[in-house]
C-alpha positions, 0 to 999 in steps of 0.5 A: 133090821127093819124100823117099825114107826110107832105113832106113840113112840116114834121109829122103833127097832123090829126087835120091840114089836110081835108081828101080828100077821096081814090085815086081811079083807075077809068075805061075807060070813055066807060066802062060798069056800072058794072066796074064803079060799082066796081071801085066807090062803091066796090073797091078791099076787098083783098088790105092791103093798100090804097092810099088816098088824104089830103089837110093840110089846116092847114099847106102848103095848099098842096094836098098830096097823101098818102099810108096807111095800112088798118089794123093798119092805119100807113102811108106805106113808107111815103117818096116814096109814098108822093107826091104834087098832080099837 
């Protein structure tokens, strides 16, 4: 079971939220395909972390963007990096 911190309604259990997939750092719109390439399907091996979209459907109905750790899945400084996605 994984909690997900809200920053509307606190710690929440998994089950509340829909996982919106990574926050991706995409390349200019005329970059070459091979920078697109790494971008979508790569990405960056040596991260400790990674920022990742959910939506809590089953609490605010916010989209909230959060900071992860790769190697033991602990939300990283949730209160700095949680944010509602404008």
């Amino acid at each position: 079971m994984l909690l997900i911190p809200c920053p509307h309604c606190g710690e929440r259990d998994e089950s509340e939220f829909d996982y919106g997939g990574r926050a991706l750092a995409l390349p200019a719109l005329d970059a070459s395909g091979d920078e697109w390439h790494q971008a979508l399907h790569l990405g960056n091996d040596s991260e400790d972390c990674v920022d990742e979209y959910w939506y809590h459907a089953g609490g605010c109905e916010c989209w909230i963007r959060l900071r992860r750790s790769l190697s033991n899945h602990a939300f990283v400084e949730p209160g700095s990096s949680t944010g509602v996605i404008d």
